[in-house]
C-alpha positions as CSV (number, residue, x, y, z in Angstrom):
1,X,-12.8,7.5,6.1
2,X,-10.3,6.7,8.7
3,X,-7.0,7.1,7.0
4,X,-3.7,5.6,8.5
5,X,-0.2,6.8,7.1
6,X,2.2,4.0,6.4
7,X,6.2,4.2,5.7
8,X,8.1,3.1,2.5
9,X,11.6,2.4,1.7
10,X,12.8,5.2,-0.5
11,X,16.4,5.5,-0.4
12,X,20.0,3.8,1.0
13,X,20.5,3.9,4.9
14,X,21.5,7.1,5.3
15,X,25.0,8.2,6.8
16,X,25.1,9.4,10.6
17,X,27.9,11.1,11.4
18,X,28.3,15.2,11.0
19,X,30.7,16.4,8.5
20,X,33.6,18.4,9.1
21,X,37.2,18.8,7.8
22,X,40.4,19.1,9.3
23,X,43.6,18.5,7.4
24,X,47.1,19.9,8.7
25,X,51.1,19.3,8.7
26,X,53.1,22.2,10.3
27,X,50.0,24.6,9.9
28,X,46.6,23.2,10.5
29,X,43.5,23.7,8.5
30,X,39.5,23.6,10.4
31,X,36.5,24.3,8.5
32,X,34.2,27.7,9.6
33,X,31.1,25.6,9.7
34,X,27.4,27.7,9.6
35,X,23.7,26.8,9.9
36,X,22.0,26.8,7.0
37,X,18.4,26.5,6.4
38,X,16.6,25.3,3.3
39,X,12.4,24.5,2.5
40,X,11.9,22.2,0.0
41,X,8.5,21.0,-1.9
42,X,8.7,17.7,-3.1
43,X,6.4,15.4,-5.1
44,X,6.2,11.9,-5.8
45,X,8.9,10.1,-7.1
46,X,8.7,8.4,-10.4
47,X,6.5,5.2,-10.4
48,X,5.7,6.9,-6.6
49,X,2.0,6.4,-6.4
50,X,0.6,2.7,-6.0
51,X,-2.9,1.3,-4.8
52,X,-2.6,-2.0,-3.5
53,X,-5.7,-4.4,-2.3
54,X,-6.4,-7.6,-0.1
55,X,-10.0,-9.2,0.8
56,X,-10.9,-11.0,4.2
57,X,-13.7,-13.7,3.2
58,X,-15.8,-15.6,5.7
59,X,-18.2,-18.3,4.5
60,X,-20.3,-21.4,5.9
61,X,-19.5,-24.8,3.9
62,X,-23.1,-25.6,4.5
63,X,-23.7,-29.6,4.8
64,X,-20.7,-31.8,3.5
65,X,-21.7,-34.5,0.8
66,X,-25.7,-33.8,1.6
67,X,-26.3,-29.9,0.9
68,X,-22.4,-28.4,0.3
69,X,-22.3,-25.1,-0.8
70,X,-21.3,-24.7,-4.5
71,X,-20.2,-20.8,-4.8
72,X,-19.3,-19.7,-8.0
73,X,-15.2,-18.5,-8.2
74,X,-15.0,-14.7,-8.7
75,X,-12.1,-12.7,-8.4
76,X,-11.8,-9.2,-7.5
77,X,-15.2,-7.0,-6.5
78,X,-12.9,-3.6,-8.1
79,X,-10.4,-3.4,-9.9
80,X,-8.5,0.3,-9.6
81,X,-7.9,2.2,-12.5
82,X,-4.1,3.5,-11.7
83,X,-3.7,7.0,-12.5
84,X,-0.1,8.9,-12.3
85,X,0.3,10.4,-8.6
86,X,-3.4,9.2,-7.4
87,X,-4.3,6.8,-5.2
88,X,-7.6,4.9,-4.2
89,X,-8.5,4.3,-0.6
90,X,-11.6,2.6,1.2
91,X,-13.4,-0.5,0.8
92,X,-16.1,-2.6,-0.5
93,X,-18.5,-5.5,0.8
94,X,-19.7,-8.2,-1.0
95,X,-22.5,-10.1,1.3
96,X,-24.5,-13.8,0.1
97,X,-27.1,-14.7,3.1
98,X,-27.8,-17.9,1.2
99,X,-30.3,-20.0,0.9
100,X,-33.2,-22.2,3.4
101,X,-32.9,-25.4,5.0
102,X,-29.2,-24.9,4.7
103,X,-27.7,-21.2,4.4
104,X,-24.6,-21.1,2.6
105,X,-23.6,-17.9,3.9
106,X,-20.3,-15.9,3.0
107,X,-19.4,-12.5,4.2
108,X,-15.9,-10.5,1.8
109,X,-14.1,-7.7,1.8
110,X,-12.0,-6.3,0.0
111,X,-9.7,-3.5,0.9
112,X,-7.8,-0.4,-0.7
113,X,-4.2,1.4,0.2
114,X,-2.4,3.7,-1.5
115,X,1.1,4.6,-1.8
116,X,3.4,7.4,-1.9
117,X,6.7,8.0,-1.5
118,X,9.2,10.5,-2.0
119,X,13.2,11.0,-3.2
120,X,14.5,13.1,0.2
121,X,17.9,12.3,-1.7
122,X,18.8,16.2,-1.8
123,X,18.5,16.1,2.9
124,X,20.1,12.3,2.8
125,X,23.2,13.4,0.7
126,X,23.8,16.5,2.7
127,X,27.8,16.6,4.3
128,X,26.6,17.0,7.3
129,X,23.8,15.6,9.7
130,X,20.1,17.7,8.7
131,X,17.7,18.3,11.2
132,X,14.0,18.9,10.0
133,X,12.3,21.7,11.6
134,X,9.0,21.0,10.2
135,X,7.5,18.4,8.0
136,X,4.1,18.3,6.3
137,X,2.3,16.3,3.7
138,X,-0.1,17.9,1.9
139,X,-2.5,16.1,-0.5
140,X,-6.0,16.2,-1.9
141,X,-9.4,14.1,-2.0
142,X,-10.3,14.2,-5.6
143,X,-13.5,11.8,-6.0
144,X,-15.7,10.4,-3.5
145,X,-18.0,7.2,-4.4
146,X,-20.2,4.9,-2.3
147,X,-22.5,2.1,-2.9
148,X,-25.8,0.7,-0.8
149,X,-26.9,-2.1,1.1
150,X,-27.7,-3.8,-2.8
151,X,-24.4,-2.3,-4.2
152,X,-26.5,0.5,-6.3
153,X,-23.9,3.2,-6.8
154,X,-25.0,6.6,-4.9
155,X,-24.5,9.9,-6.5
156,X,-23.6,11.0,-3.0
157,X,-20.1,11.2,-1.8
158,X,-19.1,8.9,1.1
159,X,-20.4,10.5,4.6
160,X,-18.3,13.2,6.0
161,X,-17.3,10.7,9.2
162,X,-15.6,8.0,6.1
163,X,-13.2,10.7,5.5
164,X,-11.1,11.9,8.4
165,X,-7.6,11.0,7.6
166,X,-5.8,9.7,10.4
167,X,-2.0,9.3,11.2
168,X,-0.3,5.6,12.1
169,X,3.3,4.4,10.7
170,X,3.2,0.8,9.4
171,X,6.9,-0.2,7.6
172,X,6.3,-2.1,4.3
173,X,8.2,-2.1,0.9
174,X,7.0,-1.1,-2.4
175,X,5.5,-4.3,-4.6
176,X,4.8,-5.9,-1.4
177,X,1.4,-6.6,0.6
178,X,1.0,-4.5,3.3
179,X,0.5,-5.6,6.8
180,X,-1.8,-5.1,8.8
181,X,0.4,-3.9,11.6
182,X,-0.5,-1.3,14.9
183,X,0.9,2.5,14.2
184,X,3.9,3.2,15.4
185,X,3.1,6.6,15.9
186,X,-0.4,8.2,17.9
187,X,-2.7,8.0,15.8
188,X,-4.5,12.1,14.5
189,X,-7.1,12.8,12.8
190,X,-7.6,15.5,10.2
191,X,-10.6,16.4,8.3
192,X,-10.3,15.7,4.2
193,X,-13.0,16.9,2.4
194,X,-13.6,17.0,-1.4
195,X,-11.5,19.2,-3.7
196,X,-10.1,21.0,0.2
197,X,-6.1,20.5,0.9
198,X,-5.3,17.6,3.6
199,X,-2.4,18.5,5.5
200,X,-0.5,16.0,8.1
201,X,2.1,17.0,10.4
202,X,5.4,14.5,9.6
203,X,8.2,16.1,10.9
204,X,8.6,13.6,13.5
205,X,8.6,10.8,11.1
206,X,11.4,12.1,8.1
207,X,13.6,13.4,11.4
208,X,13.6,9.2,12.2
209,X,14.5,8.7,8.1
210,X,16.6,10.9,8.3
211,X,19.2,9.8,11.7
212,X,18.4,6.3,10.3
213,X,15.8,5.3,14.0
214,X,13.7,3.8,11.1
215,X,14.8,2.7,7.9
216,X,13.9,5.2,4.8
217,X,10.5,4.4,3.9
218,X,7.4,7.0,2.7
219,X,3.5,7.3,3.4
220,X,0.6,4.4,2.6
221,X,-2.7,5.4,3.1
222,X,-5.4,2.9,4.3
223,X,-9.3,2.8,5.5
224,X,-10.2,1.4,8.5
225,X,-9.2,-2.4,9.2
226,X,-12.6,-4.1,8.4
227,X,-11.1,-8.0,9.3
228,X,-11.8,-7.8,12.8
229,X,-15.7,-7.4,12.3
230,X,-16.3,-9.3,9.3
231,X,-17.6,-12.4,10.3
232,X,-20.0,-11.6,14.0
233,X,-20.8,-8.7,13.5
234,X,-21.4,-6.1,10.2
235,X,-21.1,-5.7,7.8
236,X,-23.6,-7.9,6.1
237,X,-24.3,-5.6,3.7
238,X,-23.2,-4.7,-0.2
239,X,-21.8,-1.5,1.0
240,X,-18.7,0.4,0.0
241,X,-17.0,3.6,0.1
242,X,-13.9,4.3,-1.7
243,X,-11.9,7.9,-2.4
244,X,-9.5,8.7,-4.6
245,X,-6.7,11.1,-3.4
246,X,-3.6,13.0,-6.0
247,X,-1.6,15.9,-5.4
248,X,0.5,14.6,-3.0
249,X,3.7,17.1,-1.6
250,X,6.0,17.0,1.1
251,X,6.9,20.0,2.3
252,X,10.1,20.2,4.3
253,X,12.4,22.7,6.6
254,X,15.6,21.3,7.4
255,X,18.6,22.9,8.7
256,X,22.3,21.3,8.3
257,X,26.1,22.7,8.7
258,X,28.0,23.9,5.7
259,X,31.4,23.9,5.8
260,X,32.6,27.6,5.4
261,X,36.2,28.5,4.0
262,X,39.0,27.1,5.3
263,X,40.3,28.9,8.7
264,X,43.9,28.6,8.8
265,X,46.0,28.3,12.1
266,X,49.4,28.4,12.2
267,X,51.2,27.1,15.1
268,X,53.0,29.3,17.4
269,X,56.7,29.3,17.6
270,X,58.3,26.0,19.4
271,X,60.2,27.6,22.6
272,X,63.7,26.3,22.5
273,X,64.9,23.9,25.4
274,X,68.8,24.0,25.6
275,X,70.5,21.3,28.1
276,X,72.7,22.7,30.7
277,X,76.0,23.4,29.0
278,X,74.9,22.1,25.6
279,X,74.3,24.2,22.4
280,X,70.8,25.8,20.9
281,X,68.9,22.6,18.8
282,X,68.8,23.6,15.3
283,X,65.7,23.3,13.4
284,X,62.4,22.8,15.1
285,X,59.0,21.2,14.8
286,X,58.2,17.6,14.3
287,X,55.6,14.9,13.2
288,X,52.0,16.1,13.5
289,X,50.0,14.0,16.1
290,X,47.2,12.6,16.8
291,X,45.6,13.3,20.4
292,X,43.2,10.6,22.2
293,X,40.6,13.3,24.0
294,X,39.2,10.5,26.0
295,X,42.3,10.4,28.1
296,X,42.1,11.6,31.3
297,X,45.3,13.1,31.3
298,X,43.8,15.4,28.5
299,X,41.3,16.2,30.5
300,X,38.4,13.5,29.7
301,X,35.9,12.6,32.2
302,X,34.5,9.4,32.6
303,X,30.7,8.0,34.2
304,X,28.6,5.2,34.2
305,X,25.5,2.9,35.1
306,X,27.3,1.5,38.1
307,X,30.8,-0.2,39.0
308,X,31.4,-3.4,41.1
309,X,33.2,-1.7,43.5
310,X,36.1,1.6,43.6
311,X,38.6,-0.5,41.8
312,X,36.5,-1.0,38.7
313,X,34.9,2.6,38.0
314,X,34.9,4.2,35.1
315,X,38.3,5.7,35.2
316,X,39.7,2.7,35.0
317,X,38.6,2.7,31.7
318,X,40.1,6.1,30.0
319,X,44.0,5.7,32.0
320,X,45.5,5.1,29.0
321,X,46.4,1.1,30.2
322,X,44.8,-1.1,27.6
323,X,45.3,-4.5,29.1
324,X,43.7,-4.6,32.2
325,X,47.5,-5.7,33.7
326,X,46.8,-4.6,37.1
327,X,43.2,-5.7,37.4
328,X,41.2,-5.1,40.7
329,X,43.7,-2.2,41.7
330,X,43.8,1.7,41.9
331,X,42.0,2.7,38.5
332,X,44.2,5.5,38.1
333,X,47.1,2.8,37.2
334,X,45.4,-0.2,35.5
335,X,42.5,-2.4,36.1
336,X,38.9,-1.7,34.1
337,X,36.1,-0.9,34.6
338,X,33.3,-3.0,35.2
339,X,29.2,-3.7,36.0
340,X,27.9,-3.8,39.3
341,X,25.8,-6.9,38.0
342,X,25.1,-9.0,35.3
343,X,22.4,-7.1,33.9
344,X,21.6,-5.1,30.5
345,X,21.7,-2.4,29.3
346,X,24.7,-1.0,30.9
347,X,26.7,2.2,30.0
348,X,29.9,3.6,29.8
349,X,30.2,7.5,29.0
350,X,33.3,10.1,28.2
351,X,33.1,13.7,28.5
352,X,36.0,15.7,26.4
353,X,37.8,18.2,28.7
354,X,35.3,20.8,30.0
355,X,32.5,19.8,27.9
356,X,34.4,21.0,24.5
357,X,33.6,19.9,20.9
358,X,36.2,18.1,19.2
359,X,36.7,16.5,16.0
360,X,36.8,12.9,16.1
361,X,38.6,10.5,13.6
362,X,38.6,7.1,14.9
363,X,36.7,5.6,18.0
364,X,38.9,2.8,19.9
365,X,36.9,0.2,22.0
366,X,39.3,-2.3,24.3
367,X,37.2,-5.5,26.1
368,X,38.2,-8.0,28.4
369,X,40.6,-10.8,26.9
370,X,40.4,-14.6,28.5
371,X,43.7,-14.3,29.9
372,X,42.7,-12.2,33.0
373,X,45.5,-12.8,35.5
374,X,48.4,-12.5,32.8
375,X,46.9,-10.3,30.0
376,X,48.8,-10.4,26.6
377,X,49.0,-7.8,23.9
378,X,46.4,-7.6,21.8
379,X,46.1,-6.8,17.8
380,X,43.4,-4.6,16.3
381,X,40.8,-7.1,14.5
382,X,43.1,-10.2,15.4
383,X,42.8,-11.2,19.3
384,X,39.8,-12.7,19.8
385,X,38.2,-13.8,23.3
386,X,35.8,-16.9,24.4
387,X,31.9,-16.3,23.8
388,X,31.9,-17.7,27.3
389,X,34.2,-15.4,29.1
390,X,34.4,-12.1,29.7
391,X,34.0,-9.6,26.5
392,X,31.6,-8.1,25.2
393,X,30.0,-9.3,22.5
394,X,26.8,-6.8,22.0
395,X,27.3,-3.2,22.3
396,X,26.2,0.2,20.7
397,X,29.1,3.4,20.2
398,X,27.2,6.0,19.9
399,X,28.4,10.3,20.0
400,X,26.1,13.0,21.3
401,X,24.4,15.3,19.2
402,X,23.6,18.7,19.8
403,X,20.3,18.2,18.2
404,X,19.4,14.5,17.8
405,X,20.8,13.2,21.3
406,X,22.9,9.8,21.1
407,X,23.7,8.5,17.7
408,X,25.2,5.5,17.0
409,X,28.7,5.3,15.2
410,X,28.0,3.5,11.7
411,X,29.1,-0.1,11.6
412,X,29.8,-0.2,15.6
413,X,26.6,-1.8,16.4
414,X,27.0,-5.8,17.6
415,X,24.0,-7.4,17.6
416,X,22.8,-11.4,18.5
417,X,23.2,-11.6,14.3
418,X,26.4,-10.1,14.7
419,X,28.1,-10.5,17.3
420,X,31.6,-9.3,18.5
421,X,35.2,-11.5,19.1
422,X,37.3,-9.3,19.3
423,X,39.3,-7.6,22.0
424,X,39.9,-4.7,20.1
425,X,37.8,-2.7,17.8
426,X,38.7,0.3,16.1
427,X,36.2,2.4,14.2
428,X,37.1,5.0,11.7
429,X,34.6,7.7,11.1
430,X,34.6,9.0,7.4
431,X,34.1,12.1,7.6
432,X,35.2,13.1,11.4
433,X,32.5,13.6,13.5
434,X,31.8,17.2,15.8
435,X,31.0,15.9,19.4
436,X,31.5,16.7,23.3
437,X,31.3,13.4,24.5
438,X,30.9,9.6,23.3
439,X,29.6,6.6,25.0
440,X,29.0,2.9,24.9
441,X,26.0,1.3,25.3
442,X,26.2,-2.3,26.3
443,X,24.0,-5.3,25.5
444,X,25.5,-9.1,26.4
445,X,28.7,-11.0,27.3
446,X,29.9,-14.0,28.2
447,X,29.2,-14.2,31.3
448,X,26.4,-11.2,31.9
449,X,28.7,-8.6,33.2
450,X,30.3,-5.7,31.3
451,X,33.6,-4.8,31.0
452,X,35.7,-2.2,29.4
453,X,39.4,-1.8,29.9
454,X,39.7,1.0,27.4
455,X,37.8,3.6,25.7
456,X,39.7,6.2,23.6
457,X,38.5,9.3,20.9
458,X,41.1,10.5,18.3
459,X,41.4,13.7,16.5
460,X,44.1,16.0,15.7
């Protein structure tokens, strides 16, 4: 039996950001973080296991008023005993050629899927980002059953061909039906056979779950999609084949970073500066600070998808100037950067000083306000702009992983639901993120292009 693997929500949205701490006053505190590598067995969650059905029917009406074809009401052609952690997969046909002068024909099938899915709870609620390494569901084929052409059971088990499980993702939700949707994934077939151990490779699919690409969801498995042929061609027949499948595990490797004990730095001695003719300062030190490491004067870099011209690159947009006050001059002293055209996706990115990691607190994201030639100040969450001007009002800010790629900041996604008004957005990240660069990935404005006066990273 062709088998397709479907996803099912198990779990909250999970968090993606990586975990580290940092805390500090005169001294400062940073986290020894190490790799550390964990395989887990799982099995069904409570209530995990679920066999759902739906039936395709075709019939003739036969001759309205003169010969109309009076079909007795039935319900379902099986109903599926539900055993704890099983499920039942396959199909069955039900076929009437009716009767001469006027055939009342009718053609049904009906359907089985099963569901399984997991609590990953003990990956999702790690402090820090997890990476699976490998990822495999495991299950077995427990019973096999099919019927003939006049729906006599067979003592035989379904052929051999009925029972290669294959691999496609299709999102639906516990309690729900399920669609009938194309896999998101290529689909790859396995052979299952009676009593033997199924084994599908999902690492791909919980490392999605688990950056949050795909919401949390776990496995369905379905036969082959019998709609499309069920009223030109076969089956007009009695026939059905259905298997019932239990032992279901997920096995998973997954590596994350554990914070170590704290590392403590103390800062070096503050040399003294004495004015000309003026006496030693007494005391020393200060308030601790907070450094913006997108700043090119600390060394960030800056690059993106194009610029309208050498006044608008993407320096323009990590000088430190937050208004755009001098707009269309040297980027060095003002201005912003900005697209080449109005076209999406565009992109603006921001290397940290030599390609180092730092620890990131709060992301700070400065668009265009409607006031271009005599900017005002702006206030964080306050100053909006005109949908029909010049901001940006759908955008992703996303940081670099060293393992995942580009991940997007939580709650710093604008959408066409959501949209952005403001000039200036500030994003806190709870806990700090561990990253070498960060980058904004733009979507719409006003007006088509994209703009960003401003794009800063802060950490300590």
């Amino acid at each position: 039996m062709a088998l397709l693997l479907v996803c099912l929500e198990t779990n909250s949205p999970p968090t993606r950001t990586s975990a580290a701490a940092f805390t500090g006053s005169s001294s400062s505190a940073a986290s020894a973080t190490n790799d550390v590598e964990k395989t887990v067995t799982f099995t069904p969650a409570p209530d995990g296991t679920k066999t759902f059905m739906w039936n395709t029917r075709w019939f003739n009406e036969g001759v309205p008023i003169l010969a109309p074809c009076n079909r007795p009401s039935y319900g379902h052609l099986l109903t599926p005993k539900e055993v704890a952690g099983q499920i039942l997969v396959g199909y069955i046909h039900h076929w009437d050629p009716g009767h001469d002068p006027f055939p009342c024909k009718e053609r049904k099938t009906e359907e089985l899927a099963g569901v399984v899915w997991f609590d990953l709870g003990e990956i999702y609620d790690k402090p820090s980002l997890a990476f699976a390494k490998k990822a495999v569901l495991k299950f077995k084929a427990l019973e096999s059953g099919a019927t003939d052409n006049e729906a006599r059971r067979l003592i035989t088990t379904c052929r051999d061909e009925l029972q290669l499980p294959g691999v496609d993702w299709i999102k639906t939700k516990p309690g729900n039906a399920i669609p009938k949707t194309g896999p998101l994934e290529p689909r790859k077939y396995i052979e299952c056979r009676l009593s033997e151990e199924c084994s599908i490779d999902v690492t791909s699919i919980v490392n999605n779950w688990i950056t949050g690409r795909e919401d949390r969801y776990g496995f369905t498995i379905v036969g082959p999609d019998e709609s499309g042929i069920i009223k030109d061609e076969a089956p007009s027949d009695n026939a059905g084949c259905t298997t019932r499948y239990g032992d279901f595990q997920l096995t998973v490797t997954y590596k994350y970073e554990e914070k170590g004990p704290p590392i403590i730095i103390l800062p070096l001695p503050e040399k003294p500066s004495v004015p000309v003719g003026g006496a030693s300062p007494s005391g020393g030190g200060g308030l601790e600070t907070r450094t913006n490491y997108a700043l090119a004067a600390n060394g960030g870099t800056a690059k993106a998808s194009s610029q309208y011209n050498d006044n608008y690159s993407s320096a323009a947009a990590i000088n430190g100037e937050v208004l755009g006050i001098h707009k269309g001059s040297d980027p060095a002293t003002g201005s912003l950067w900005h697209s080449d055209s109005p076209t999406f996706p565009q992109w603006l990115e921001v290397t940290f000083a030599g390609g180092s990691s730092k620890l990131i607190s709060e992301i700070d994201l400065f668009t265009f306000q409607d006031n271009v030639d005599a900017p005002e100040s702006v206030y964080e969450g306050t100053t909006t702009f005109s949908k029909d001007k010049y901001g940006l009002t759908q955008f992703q800010v996303q940081y670099w992983h060293y393992k995942f790629g580009w991940v997007d900041i939580p709650n710093a996604t604008f959408t066409a639901e959501k949209a952005n008004s403001f000039v200036w957005n500030k994003f806190k990240l709870d806990p700090n993120i561990q990253t070498t660069k960060i980058r904004v990935l733009t979507h719409a404005s006003g007006d088509g292009y994209s703009r960003i006066v401003e794009l800063q990273a802060w950490g300590k």
